[in-house]
C-alpha positions as CSV (number, residue, x, y, z in Angstrom):
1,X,-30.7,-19.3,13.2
2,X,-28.2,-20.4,16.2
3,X,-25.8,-18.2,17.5
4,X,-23.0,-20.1,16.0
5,X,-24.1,-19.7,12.3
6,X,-24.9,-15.9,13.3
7,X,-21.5,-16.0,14.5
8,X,-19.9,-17.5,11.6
9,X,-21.7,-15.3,9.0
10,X,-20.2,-12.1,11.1
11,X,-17.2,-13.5,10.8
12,X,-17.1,-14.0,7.5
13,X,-18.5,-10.9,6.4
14,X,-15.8,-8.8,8.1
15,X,-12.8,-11.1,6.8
16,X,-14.1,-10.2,3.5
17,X,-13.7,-6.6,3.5
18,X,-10.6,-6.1,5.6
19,X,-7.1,-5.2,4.6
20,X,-4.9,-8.1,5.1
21,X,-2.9,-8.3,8.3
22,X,0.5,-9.5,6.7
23,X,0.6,-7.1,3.7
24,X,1.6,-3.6,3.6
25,X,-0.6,-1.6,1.3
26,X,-1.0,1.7,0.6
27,X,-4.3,3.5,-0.3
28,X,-4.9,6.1,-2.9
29,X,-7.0,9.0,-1.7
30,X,-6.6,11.3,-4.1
31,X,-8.8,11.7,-6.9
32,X,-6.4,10.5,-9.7
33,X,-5.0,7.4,-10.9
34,X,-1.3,6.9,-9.3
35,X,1.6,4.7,-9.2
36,X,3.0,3.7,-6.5
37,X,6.9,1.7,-6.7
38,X,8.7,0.0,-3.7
39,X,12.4,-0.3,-4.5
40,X,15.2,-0.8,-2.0
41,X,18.1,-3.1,-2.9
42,X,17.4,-4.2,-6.2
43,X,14.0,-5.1,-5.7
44,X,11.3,-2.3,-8.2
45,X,7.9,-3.7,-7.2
46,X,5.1,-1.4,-9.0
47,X,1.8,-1.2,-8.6
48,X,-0.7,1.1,-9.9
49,X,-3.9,2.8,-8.0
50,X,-6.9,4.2,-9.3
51,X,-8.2,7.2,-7.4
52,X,-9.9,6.0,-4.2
53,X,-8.5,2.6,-4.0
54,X,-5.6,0.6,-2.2
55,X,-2.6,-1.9,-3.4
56,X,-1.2,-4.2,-1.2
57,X,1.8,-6.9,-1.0
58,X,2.0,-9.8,1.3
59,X,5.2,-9.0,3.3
60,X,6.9,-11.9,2.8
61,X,6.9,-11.9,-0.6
62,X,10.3,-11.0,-1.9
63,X,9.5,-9.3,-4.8
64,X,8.0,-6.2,-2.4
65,X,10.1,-6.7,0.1
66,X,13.9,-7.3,0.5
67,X,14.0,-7.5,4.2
68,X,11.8,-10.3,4.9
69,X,10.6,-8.8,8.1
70,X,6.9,-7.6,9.1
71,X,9.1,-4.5,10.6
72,X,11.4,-4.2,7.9
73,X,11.3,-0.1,6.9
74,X,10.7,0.0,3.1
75,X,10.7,2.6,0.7
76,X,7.7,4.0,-1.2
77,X,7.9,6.5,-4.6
78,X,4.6,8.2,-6.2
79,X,4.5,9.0,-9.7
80,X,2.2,10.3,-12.3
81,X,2.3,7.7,-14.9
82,X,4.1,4.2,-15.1
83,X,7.7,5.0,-13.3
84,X,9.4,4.5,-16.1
85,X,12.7,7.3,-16.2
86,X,9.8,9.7,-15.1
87,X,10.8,11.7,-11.8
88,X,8.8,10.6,-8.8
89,X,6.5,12.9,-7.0
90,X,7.2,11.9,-4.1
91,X,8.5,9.3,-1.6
92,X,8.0,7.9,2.0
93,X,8.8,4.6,4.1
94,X,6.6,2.1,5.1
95,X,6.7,-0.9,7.2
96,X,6.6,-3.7,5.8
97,X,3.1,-4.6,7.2
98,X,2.2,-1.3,7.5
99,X,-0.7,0.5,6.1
100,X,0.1,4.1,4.1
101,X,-2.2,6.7,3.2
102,X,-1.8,8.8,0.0
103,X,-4.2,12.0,1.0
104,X,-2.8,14.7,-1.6
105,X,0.1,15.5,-3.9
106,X,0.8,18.7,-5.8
107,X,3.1,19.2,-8.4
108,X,6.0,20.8,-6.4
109,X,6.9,17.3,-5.5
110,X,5.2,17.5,-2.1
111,X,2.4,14.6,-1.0
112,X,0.0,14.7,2.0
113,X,1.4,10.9,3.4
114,X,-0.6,9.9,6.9
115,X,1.3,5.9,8.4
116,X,-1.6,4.5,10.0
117,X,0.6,1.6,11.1
């Protein structure tokens, strides 16, 4: 096999298993299901993530994100179940083409956040 096809197969193999570069997501760590809500200025975009997985949004969407910038600071709420009038666990900010890490929340409201970007 050439080294271009080589090449191209690497290539492709690593695009399909990385986190896309204009989306912020934010990956669930913890062993439970969670939901995660973005809402600053009108906008509630929801999402929810099974234990060990990640949700993302393309940045320039405007349903997850009312600033319309990559760097745009956004909001981010954890809850239990579907945020519906339920309190929220916790909250942190994001960029908007950042990547947040959800390592641990207890029930005192507190979560274990790490911004890898």
């Amino acid at each position: 096999m050439g080294k271009v096809v080589r090449y191209g197969l690497l290539c492709g193999l690593l695009g399909a298993f990385s986190v896309p570069v204009s989306a912020f997501c934010v990956f669930n760590d913890t062993g439970q299901t969670v939901y995660f809500q973005v809402g600053d200025h009108g906008i509630q975009y929801r999402k929810k993530a099974g234990p060990e997985s990640m949700s993302c949004c393309d940045w320039r969407q405007e349903n997850c994100n009312w600033t319309r910038t990559a760097w745009g600071k956004l909001s981010v709420r954890v809850y239990p179940k579907p945020p519906n009038g339920v309190p929220e666990l916790c909250g942190t900010r994001v960029r908007a083409d950042g990547m947040l890490r959800l390592k641990d929340f207890g029930p005192s409201g507190t979560c274990d956040w790490v911004v890898e970007r």
